[in-house]
LUMMI-716499 format. One line per 2 residues: number of its first residue (from 1); their letters; for each residue x negated, y, z of N, C-alpha, C, O. Coordinates in Angstrom, 3 decimals. Layout:
# LUMMI-716499
NUM = a = X:Y:Z:X:Y:Z:X:Y:Z:X:Y:Z ~ ...;
END
This chain:
# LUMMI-716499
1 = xx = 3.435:7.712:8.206:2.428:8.745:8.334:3.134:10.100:8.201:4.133:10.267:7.502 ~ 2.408:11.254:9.081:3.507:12.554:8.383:4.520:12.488:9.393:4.294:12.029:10.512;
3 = xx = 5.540:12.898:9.057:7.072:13.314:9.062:7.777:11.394:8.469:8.929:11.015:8.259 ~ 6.609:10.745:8.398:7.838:9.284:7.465:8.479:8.754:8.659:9.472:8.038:8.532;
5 = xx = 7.706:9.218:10.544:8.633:8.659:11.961:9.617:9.244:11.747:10.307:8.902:12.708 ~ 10.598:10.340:10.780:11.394:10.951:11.398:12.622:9.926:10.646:13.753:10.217:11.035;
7 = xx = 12.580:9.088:9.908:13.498:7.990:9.388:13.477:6.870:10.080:14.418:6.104:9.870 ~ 12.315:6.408:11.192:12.405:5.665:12.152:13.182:5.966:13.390:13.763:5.161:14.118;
9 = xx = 13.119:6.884:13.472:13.429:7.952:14.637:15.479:7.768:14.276:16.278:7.425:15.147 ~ 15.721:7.985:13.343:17.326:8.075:13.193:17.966:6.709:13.087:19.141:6.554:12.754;
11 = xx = 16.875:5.418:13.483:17.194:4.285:13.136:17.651:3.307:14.827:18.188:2.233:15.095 ~ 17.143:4.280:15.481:16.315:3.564:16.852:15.036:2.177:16.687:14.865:1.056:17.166;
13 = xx = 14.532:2.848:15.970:13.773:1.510:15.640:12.353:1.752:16.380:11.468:0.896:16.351 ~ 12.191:3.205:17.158:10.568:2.984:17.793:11.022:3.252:19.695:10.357:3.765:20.595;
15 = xx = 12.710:2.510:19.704:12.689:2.848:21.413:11.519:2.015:21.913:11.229:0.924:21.421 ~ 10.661:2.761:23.227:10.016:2.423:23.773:8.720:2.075:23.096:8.155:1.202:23.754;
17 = xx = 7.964:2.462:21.920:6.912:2.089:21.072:5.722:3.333:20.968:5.865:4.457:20.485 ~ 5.036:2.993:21.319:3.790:3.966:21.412:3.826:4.266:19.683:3.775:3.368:18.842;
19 = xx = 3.962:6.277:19.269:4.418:6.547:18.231:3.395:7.822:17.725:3.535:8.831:18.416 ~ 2.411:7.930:16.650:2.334:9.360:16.390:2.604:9.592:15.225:2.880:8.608:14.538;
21 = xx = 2.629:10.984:14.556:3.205:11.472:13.571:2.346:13.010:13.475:1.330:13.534:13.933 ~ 3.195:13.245:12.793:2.389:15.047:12.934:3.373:15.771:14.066:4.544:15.576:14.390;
23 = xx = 2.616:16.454:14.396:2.935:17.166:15.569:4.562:18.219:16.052:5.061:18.683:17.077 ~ 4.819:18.173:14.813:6.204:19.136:14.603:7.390:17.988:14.195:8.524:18.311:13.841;
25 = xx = 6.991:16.811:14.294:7.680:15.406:14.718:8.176:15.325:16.382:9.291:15.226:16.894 ~ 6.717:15.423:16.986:6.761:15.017:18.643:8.577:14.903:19.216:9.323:14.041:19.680;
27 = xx = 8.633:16.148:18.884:10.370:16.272:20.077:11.598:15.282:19.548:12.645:15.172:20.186 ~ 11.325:14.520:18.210:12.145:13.461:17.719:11.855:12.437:17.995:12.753:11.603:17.877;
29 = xx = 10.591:11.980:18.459:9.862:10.860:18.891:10.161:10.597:20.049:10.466:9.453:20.385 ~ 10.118:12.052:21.239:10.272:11.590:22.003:12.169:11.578:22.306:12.564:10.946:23.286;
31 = xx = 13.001:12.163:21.581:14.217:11.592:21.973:14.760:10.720:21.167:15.922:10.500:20.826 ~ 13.418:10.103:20.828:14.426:8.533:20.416:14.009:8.054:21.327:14.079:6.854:21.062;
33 = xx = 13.366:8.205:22.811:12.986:7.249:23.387:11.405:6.936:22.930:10.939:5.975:23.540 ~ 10.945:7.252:22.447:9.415:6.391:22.006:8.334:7.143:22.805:8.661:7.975:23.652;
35 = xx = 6.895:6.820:22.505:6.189:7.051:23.317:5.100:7.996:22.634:4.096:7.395:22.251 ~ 5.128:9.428:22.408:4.538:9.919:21.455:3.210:10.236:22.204:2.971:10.564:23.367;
37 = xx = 2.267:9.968:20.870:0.469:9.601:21.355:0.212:11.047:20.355:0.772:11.397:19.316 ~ -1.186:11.869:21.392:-1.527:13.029:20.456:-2.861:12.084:20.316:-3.498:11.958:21.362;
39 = xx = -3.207:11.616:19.522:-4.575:11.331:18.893:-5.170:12.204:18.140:-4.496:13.229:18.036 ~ -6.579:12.238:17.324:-7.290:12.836:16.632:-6.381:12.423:15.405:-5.520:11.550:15.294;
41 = xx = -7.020:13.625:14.282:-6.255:13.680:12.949:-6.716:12.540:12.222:-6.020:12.057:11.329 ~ -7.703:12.124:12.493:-8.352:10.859:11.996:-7.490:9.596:12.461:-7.173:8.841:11.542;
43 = xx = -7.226:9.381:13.253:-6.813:8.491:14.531:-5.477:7.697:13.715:-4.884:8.273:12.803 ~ -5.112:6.352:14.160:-3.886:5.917:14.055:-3.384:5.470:15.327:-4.059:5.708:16.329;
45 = xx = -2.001:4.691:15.451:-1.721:3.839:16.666:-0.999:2.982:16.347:0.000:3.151:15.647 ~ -1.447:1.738:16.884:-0.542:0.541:16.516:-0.074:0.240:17.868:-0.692:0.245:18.933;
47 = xx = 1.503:-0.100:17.525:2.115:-0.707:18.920:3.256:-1.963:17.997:4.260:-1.624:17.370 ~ 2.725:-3.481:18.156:3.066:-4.281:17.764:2.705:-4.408:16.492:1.499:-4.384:16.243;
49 = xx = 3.495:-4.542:15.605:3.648:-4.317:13.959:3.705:-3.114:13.578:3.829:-2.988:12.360 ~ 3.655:-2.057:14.252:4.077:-0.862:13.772:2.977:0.213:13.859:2.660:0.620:14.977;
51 = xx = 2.397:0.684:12.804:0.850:1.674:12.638:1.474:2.561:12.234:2.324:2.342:11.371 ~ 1.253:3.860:12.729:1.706:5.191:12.548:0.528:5.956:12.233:-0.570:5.466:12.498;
53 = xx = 0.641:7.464:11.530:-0.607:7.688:11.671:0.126:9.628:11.590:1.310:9.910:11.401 ~ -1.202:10.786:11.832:-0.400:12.065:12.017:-0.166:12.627:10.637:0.831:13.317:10.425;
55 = xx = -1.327:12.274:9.384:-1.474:12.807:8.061:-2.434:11.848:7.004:-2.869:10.719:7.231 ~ -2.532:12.306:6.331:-3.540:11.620:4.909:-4.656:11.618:5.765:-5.127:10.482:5.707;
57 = xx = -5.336:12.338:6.552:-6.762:12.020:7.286:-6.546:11.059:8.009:-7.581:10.441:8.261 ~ -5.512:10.590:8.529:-5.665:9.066:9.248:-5.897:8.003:8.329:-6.469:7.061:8.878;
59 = xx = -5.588:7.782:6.808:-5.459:7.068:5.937:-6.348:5.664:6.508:-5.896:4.578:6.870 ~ -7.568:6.067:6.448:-8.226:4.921:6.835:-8.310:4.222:7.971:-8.491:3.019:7.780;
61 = xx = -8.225:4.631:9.330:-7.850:4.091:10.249:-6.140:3.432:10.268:-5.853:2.533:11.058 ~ -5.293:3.906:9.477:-4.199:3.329:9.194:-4.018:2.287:8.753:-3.268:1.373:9.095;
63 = xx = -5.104:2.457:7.525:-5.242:1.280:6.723:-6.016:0.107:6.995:-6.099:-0.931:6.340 ~ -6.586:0.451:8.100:-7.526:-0.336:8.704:-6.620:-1.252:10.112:-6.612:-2.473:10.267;
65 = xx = -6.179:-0.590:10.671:-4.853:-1.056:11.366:-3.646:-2.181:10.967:-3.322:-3.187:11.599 ~ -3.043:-1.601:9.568:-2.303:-2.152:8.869:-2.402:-3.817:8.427:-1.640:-4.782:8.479;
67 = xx = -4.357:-3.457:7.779:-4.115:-4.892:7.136:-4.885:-5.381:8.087:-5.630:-6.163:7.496 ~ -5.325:-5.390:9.952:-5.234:-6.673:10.654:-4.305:-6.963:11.080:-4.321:-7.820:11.963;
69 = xx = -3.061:-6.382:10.650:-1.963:-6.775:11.743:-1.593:-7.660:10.107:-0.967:-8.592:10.611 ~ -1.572:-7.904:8.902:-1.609:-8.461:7.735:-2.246:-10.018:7.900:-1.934:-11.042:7.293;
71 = xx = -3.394:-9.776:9.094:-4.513:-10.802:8.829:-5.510:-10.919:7.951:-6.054:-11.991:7.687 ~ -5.792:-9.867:7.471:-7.048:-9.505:6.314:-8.205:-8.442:7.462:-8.046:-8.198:8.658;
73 = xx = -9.204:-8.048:6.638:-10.347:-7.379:7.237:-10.440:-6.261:6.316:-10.326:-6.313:5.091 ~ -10.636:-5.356:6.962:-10.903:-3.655:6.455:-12.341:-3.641:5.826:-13.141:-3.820:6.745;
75 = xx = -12.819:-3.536:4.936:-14.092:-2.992:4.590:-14.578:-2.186:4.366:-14.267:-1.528:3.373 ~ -15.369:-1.913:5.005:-16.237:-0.055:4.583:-17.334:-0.372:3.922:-18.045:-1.357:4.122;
77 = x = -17.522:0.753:2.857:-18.782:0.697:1.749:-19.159:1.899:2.441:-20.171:2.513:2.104;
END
């Protein structure tokens, strides 16, 4: 979430992976090769195993992302 793509980013670990982050990320995303998504601040993106999100306002769609790719179910109260 954040700036945490920019340690993925020095790894090659998101070539070719649909990627967002916060926005002052983008130009590292995209020269690692990845596929940077502008979504809403709310918004996450999963591409495979991998859920990214832009800030703390994605939290829940992140987290909601996260644990089906876990095999569990998200619950909202």
């Amino acid at each position: 979430i954040c700036h945490g793509v920019q340690v993925l980013t020095a790894t090659n670990a998101i070539k070719d992976k649909k990627i967002t982050c916060y926005p002052a990320c983008a130009p590292e995303v995209t020269l690692a090769q990845a596929h940077y998504q502008d979504v809403g601040w709310e918004d996450a993106v999963a591409d495979g195993n991998l859920v990214t999100g832009k800030a703390w306002t994605s939290h829940p769609k992140f987290c909601q992302l996260f644990l089906e790719r876990l095999g569990t179910k998200f619950c909202k109260k």
